[in-house]
C-alpha positions in Angstrom: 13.6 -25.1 -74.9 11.5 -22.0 -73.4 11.8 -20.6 -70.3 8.5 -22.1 -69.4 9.2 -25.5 -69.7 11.8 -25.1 -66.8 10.7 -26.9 -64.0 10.1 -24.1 -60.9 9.9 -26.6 -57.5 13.1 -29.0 -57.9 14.4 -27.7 -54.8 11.6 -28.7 -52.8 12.8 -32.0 -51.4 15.8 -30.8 -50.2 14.1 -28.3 -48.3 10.9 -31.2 -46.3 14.4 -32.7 -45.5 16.0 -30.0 -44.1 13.3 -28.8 -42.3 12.7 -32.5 -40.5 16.9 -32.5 -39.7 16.2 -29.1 -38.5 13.0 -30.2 -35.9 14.8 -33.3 -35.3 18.6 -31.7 -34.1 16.0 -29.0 -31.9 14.8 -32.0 -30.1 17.6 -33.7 -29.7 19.4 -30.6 -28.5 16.3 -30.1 -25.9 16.4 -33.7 -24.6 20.5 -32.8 -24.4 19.2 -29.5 -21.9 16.8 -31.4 -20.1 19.2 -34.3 -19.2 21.7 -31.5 -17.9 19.3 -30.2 -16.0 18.6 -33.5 -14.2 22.3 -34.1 -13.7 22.4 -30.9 -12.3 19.9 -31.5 -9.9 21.3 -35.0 -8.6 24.7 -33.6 -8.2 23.7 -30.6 -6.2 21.6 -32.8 -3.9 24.7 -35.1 -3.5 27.2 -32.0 -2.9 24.3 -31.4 0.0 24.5 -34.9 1.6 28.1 -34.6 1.4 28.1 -31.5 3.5 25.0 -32.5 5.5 27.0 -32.4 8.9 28.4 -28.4 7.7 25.0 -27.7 7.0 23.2 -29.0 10.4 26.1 -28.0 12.6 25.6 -24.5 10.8 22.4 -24.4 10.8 22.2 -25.2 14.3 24.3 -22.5 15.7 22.3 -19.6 13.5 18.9 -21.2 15.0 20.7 -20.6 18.7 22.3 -16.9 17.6 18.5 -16.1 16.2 17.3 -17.1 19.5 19.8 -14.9 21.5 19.1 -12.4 19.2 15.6 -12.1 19.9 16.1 -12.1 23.6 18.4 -9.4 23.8 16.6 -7.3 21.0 13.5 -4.5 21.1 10.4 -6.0 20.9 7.7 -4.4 18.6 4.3 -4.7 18.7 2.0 -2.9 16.3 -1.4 -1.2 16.2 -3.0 1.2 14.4 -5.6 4.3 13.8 -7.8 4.7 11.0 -9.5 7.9 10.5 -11.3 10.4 7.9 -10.0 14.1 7.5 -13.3 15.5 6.1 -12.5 18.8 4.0 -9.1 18.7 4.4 -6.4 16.9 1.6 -4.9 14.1 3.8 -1.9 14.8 2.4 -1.2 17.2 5.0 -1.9 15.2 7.6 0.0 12.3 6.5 3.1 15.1 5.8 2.6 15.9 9.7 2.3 12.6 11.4 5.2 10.9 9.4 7.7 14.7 10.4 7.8 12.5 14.0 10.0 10.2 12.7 12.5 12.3 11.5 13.3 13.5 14.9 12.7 10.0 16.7 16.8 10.4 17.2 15.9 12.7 19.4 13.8 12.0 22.4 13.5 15.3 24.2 11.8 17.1 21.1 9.5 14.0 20.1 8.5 14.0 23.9 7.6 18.0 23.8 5.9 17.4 19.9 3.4 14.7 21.5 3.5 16.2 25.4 4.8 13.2 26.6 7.6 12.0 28.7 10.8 11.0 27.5 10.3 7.9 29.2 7.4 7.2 27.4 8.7 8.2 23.8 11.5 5.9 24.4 9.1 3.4 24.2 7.6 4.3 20.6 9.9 2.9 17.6 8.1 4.4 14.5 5.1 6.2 13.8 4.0 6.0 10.2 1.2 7.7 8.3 -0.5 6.2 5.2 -3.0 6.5 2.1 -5.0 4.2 1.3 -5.2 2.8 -2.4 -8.7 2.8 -4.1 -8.1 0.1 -7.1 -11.9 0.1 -8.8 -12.4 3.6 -8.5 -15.1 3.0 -6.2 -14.2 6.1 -4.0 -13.4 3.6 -1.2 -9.8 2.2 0.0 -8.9 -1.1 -0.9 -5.6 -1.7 0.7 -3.7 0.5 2.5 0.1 1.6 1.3 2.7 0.7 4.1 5.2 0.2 1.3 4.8 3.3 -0.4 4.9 1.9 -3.4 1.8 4.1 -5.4 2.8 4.9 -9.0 0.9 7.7 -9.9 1.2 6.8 -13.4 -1.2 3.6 -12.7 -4.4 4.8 -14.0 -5.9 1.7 -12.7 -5.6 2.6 -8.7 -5.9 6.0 -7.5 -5.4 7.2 -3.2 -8.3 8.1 -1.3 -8.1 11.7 -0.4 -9.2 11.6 3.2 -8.0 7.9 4.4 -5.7 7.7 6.8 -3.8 5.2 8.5 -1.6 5.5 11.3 0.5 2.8 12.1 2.3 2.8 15.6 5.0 0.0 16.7 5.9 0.3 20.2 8.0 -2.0 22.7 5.5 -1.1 25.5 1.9 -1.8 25.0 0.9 0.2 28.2 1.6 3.7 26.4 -0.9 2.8 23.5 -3.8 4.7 24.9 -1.3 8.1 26.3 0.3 7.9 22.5 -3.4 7.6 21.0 -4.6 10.8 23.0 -1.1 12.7 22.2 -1.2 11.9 18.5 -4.6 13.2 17.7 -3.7 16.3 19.8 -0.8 17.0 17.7 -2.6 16.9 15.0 -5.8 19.1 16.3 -3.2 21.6 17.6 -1.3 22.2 14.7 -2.2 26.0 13.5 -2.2 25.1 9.6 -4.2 22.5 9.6 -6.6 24.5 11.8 -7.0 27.6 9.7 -7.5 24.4 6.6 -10.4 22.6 8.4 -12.1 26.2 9.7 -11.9 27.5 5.3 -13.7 24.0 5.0 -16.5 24.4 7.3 -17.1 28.3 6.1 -17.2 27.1 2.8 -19.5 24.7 3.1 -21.7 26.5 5.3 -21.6 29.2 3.0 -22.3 26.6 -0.1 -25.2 25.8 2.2 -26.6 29.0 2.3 -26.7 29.3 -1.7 -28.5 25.7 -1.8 -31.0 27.6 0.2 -31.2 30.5 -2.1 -31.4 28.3 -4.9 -34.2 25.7 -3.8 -36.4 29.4 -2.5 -36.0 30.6 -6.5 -37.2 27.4 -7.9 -39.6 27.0 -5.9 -41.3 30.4 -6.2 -40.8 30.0 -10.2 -42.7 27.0 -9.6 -45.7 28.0 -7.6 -45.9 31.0 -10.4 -46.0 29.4 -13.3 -48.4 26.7 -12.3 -50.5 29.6 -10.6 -50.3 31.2 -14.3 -51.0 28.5 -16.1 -54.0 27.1 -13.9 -55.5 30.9 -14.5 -55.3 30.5 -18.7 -56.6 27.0 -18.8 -58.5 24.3 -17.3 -56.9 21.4 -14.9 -56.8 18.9 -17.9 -54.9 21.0 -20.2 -52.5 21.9 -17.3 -51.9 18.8 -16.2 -50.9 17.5 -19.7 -49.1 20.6 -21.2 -47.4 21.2 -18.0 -45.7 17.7 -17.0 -42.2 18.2 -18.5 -41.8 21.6 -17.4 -42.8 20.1 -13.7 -40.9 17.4 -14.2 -37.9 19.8 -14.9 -38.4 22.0 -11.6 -38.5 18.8 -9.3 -35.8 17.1 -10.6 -33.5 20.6 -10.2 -35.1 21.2 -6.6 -33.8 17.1 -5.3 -30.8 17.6 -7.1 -30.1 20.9 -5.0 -31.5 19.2 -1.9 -29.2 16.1 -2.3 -26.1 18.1 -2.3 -27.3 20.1 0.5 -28.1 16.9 2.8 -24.5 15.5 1.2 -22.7 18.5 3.0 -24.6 18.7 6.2 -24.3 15.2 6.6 -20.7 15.9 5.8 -20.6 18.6 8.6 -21.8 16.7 10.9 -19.9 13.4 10.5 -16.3 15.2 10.3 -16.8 17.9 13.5 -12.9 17.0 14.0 -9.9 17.6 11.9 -10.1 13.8 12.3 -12.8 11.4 12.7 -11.5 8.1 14.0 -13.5 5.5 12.4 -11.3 2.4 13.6 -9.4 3.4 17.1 -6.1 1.9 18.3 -6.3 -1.9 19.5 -3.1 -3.8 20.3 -2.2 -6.7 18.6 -1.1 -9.7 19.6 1.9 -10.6 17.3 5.7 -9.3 17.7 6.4 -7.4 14.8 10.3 -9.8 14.5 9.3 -12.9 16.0 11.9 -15.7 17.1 10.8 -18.1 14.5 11.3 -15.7 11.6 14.9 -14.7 13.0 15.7 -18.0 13.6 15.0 -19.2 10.0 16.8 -15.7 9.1 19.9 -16.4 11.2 19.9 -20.3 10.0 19.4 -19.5 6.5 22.3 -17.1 6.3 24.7 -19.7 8.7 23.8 -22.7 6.1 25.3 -20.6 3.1 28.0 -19.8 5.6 28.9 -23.3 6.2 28.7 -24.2 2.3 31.3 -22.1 2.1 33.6 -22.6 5.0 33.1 -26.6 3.6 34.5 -25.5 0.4 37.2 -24.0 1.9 38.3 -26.3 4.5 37.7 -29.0 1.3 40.5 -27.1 -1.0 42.6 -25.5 2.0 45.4 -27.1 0.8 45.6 -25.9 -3.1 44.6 -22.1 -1.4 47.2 -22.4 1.0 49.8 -23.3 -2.2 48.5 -20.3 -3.6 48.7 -17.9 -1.0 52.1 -19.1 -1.2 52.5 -18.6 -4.2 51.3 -15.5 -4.7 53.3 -14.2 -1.3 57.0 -15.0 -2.9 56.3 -13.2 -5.8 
């Protein structure tokens, strides 16, 4: 017999049956997880009945030491400035504002950094500068980061490089508008940042003054060339010969005006290291209120009491073992 007349697929039954034990011991096996699962579930919830009266007894006392927590603690409430920085990279700004909390340890030199009295800075329990994060590359913040958590390597978000946002928690809402007026003069009176913002404005006053220069030439090129032209042939001819080349000098002359307008306005608008565009207004929320410790404080008590439970449940076998373990 030739090797041809061998017959090739004799193995294929075996393997449709195979394949069907194979799908069949997956589901079975699945059912088998999802039946744990449940039997899991039920027997956790009964271990919790069973404990109930740790867990409210527990639960109770960590309400009431979140409650006396909260009245003995420092209250914070928080408010906030948010301001432009024109010319200069708010980078150094931010660098500035948040160098006051790395001496908030020590009163006497945050008190002469903001001219204020120690009294007063006692009062203050973080100041905290931040960028804001531009996510559609609109030029524009759209969320600002108290978390610090900007990846540079996120090409999809970007921070805004005169945005800031200075966030203030104090324990004494009657020092918001003294802290307001010392802040921004800390920041106006620091030298650096002064001899940054006056480069700025000569810059662009000086950019200015080329803009000027530049719109004068095109304009006389202008008013010579159409004076030529008008001299070598009639109106008609002018008017259809010479629209591209018009059409070239205009759009080069609003193009130079446009940037010249963008910086004056610019000028104008950011007269100030900083220009606040939303000032500081209290708010009316605590920043740890006695809800949120007393879930905190009765969250941690309930595991607590789990545990004790447990313990006082086996206290005799760990008792044997502690013996145990103590005559060896």
């Amino acid at each position: 017999m030739s090797e041809s007349n061998i017959p090739q697929n004799t193995s294929r039954p075996n393997d449709e049956i195979d394949i069907f034990e194979f799908c069949s011991r997956i589901w079975v096996a699945f059912k088998n997880f999802l039946i744990n699962i449940k039997d899991l579930i039920v027997s956790f919830i009964i271990f919790l009945i069973r404990k109930s009266l740790w867990i409210v007894t527990f639960a109770v006392i960590g309400m009431i030491l979140g409650y006396v927590f909260h009245s003995f603690s420092t209250k914070g409430y928080i408010s906030s400035i948010e301001g432009e920085t024109g010319g200069i990279d708010n980078t150094v700004i931010i660098d500035h504002i948040n160098k006051l909390n790395q001496v908030k340890g020590k009163p006497s030199l945050l008190a002469n950094y903001l001219g204020m009295s120690i009294d007063q800075v006692i009062a203050i329990n973080y100041i905290k500068a931040c960028y804001g994060i531009d996510i559609n590359r609109d030029g524009k913040w759209d969320y600002v980061d108290l978390k610090n958590s900007y990846n540079p390597k996120d090409t999809m978000q970007r921070r805004v490089p005169s945005f800031v946002h200075i966030r203030i928690s104090v324990n004494d809402e009657s020092i918001l508008p003294i802290l307001r007026k010392s802040l921004l003069q800390y920041i106006n009176n620091n030298t650096y940042i002064q001899v940054l913002f006056k480069i700025d404005r000569e810059q662009k006053l000086a950019l200015i003054k080329e803009l000027d220069k530049e719109i004068e030439k095109i304009t006389k090129l202008q008013e010579a060339r159409i004076k030529k032209e008008s001299n070598t042939v009639d109106i008609g001819q002018l008017l259809v010969a010479g629209t591209d080349q018009t059409r070239l000098f205009y759009e080069d002359l609003l193009s130079l005006y446009s940037q010249k307008q963008s910086i004056q306005k610019n000028l104008e608008v950011s007269d100030e290291i900083i220009t606040v565009i939303q000032d500081l207004i209290p708010l009316e929320f605590e920043e740890h209120s006695v809800i949120k410790l007393m879930a905190i404080f009765g969250g941690i008590m309930i595991i607590l009491g789990i545990f004790c439970s447990l313990i006082w449940k086996n206290r005799k076998r760990i008792l044997e073992l502690i013996k145990e373990d103590t005559k060896k």
